[in-house]
C-alpha positions as CSV (number, residue, x, y, z in Angstrom):
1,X,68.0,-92.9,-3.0
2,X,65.0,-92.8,-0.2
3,X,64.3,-95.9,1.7
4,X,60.5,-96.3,1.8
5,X,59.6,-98.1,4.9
6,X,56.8,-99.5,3.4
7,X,58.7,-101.0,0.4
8,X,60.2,-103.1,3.2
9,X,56.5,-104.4,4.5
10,X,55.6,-105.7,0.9
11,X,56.5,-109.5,0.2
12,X,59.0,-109.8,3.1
13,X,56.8,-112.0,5.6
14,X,55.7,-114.8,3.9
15,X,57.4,-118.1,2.8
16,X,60.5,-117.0,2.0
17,X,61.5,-115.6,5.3
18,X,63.9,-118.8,6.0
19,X,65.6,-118.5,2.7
20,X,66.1,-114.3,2.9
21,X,66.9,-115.5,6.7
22,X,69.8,-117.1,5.3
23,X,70.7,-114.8,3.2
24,X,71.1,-111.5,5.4
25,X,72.9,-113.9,7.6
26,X,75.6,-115.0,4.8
27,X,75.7,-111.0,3.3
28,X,76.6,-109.7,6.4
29,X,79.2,-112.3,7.5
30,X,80.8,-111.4,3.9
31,X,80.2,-107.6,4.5
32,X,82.1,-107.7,8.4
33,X,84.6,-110.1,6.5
34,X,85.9,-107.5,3.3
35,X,85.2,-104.6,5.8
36,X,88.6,-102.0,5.6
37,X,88.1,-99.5,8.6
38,X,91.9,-99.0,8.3
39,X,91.8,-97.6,5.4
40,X,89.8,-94.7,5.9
41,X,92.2,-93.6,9.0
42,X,94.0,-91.4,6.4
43,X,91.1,-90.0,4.1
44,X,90.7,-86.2,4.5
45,X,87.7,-85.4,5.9
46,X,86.7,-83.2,3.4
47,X,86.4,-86.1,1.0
48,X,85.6,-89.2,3.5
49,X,81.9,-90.2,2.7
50,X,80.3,-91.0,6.0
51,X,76.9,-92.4,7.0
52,X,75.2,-89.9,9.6
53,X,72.3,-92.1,11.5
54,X,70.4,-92.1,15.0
55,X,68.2,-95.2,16.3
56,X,65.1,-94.4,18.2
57,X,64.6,-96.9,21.0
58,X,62.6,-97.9,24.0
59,X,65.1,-97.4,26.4
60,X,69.2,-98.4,26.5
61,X,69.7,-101.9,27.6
62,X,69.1,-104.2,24.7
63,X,70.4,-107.0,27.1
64,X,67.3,-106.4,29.1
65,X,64.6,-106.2,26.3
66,X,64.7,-102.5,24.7
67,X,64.5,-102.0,21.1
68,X,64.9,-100.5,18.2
69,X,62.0,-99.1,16.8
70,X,63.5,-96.8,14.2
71,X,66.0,-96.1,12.0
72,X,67.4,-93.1,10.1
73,X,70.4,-91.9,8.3
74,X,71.8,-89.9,5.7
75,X,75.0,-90.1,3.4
76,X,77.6,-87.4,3.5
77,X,80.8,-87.0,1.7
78,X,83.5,-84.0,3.7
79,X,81.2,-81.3,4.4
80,X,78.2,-82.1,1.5
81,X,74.7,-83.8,2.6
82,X,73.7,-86.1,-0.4
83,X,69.7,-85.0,0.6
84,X,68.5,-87.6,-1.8
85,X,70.3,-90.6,-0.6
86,X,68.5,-91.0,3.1
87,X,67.2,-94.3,4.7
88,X,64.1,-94.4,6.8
89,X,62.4,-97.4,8.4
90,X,60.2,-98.1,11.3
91,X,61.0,-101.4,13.1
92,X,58.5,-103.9,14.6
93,X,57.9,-104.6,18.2
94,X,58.1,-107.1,19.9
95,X,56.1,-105.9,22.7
96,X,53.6,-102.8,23.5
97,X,55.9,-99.2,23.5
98,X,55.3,-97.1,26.7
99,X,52.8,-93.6,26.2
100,X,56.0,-91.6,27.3
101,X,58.1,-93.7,24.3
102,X,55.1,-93.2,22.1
103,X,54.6,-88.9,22.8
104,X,58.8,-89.1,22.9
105,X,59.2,-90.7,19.5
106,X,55.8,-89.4,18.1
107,X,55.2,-92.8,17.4
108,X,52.0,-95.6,18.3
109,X,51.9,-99.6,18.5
110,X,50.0,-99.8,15.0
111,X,52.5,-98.1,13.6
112,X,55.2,-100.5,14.7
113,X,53.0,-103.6,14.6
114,X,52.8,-103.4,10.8
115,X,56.2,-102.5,10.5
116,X,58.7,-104.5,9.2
117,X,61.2,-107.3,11.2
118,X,64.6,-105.7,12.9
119,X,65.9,-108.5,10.6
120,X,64.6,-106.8,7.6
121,X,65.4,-103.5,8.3
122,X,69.1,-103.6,9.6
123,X,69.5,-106.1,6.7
124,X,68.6,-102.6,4.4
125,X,70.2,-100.9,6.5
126,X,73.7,-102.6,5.7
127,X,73.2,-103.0,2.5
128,X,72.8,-98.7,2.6
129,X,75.6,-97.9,4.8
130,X,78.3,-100.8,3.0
131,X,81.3,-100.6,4.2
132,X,80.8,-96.5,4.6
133,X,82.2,-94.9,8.3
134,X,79.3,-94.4,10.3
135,X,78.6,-91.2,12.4
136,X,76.2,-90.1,15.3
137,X,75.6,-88.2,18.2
138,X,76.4,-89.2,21.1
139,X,77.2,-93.1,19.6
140,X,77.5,-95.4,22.3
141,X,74.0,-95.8,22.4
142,X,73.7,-96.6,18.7
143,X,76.9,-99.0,18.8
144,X,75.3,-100.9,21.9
145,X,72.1,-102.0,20.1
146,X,73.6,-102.3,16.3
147,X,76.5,-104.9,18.2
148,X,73.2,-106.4,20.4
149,X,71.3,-106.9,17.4
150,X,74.3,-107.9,15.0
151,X,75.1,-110.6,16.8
152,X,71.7,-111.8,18.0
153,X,70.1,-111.4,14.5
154,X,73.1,-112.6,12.1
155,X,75.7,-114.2,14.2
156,X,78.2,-111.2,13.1
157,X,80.1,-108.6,14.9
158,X,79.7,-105.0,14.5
159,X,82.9,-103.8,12.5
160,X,82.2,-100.5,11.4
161,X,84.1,-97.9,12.1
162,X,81.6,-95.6,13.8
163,X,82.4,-92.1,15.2
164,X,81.4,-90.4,17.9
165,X,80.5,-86.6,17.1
166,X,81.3,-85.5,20.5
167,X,85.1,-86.2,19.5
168,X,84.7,-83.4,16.9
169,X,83.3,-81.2,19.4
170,X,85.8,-81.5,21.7
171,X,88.8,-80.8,19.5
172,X,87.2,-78.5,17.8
173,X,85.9,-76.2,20.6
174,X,87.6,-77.4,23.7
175,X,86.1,-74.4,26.1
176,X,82.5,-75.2,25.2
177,X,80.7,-77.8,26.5
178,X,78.2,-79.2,24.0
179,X,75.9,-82.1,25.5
180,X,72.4,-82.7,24.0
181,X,72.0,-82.5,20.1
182,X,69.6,-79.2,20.9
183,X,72.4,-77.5,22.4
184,X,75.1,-78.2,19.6
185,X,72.4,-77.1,16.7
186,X,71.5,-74.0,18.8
187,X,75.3,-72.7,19.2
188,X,75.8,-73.7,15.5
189,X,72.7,-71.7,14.4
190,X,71.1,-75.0,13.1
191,X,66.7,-74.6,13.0
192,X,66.0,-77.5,15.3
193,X,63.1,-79.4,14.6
194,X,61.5,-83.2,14.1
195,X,63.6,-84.3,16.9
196,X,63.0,-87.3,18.7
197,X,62.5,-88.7,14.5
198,X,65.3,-91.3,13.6
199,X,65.9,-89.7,10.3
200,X,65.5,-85.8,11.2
201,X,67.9,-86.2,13.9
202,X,70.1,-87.5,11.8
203,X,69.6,-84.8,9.1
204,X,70.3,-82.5,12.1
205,X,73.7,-84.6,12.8
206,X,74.9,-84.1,9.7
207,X,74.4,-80.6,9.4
208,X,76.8,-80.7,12.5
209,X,79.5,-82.8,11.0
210,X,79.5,-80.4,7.6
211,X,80.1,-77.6,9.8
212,X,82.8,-79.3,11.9
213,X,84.9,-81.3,9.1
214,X,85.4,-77.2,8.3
215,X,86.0,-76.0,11.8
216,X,89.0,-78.5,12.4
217,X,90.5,-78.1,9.0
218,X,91.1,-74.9,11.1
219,X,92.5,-76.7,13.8
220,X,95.0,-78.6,11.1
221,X,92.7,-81.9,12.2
222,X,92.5,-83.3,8.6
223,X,91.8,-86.8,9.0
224,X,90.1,-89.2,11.4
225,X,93.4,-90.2,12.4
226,X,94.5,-86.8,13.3
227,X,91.5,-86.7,15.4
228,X,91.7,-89.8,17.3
229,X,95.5,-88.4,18.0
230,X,94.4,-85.2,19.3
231,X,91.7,-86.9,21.3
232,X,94.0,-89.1,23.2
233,X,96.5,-86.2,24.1
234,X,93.0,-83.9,25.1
């Protein structure tokens, strides 16, 4: 299933915005309530289905007026990308993005004037992810602004269980040392390209985590548990 970013603009502004207001805020009260992070400790990797996604912002401190202005992810269950089943959306802002954010991203402020609420979209975006385990590079930036906006938008906490791919790295390949998403694809052999896109960076993620659910199976890391064990002792 594709998310079509401009499904989300159609009917979604008008009178009803109070009512659906309501709603997202009740769904995802419900959602962080039944949420069972435990419970995938155990899961093998090779069968865990994960949701790989990247934000694009404009800059890193939500608490000092960045935002998200897009959002991308892909499902994945062990070491098998489910292509079909992406989500794409471009987000509103609130204010005029930077020239550098706009050549960064690739994207401009009509674009993201006639896109739909951060409301609206992380609302989707829930209701695509579930109660799946989320993955990204380099994820503190992506858990700052999801727990910014969580709790801003929806008066909810961000419960997911979300990983970090750098853990993976680590473990897996202790001696190198992997920093930018460019330089993991390029020692895993993985064409780089649309970076800097929400959604094709995630595609790129996810390539990474296939590869390394395999390459700690090797390392007799089988489960997220195993890794969080190994990544205390590391």
């Amino acid at each position: 299933m594709t998310f079509d970013p401009f499904f989300f603009m159609k009917g979604r502004l008008g009178g009803s915005q109070g009512r659906q207001s309501h709603q997202q805020v009740a769904y995802m009260r419900q959602l962080q309530r039944e949420m069972k992070v435990e419970e995938t400790l155990n899961i093998p990797l090779t069968d865990l289905n994960v949701i790989v996604f990247d934000i694009e912002t404009t800059g890193f401190y939500p608490d000092q007026g960045d935002q998200i202005i897009s959002i991308g992810a892909v499902k994945v269950k062990g070491n098998e990308i489910k292509e079909r089943e992406t989500f794409y959306s471009l987000v509103r802002s609130e204010k005029k993005i930077s020239e550098e954010i706009s050549q960064l991203t690739g994207l401009t402020n009509k674009e993201l004037d006639h896109a739909p609420l951060l409301s609206e979209v992380l609302f989707e975006f829930f209701q695509f992810t579930q109660d799946y385990t989320l993955v990204a590079h380099h994820a503190n930036h992506e858990k700052i602004f999801l727990q910014h906006a969580s709790w801003k938008l929806y008066r909810a906490p961000f419960k997911h269980r979300l990983v970090d791919m750098s853990f993976l790295y680590r473990i897996a390949e202790p001696d190198q040392k992997l920093v930018t998403l460019e330089e993991c694809c390029e020692h895993n052999g993985i064409p780089i390209h649309g970076r800097h896109h929400a959604l094709y960076d995630a595609k790129l993620t996810a390539e990474l985590w296939s590869i390394y659910v395999n390459k700690l199976r090797q390392k007799e890391c089988y489960s997220l548990n195993d890794l969080y064990e190994r990544y205390t002792i590391a």
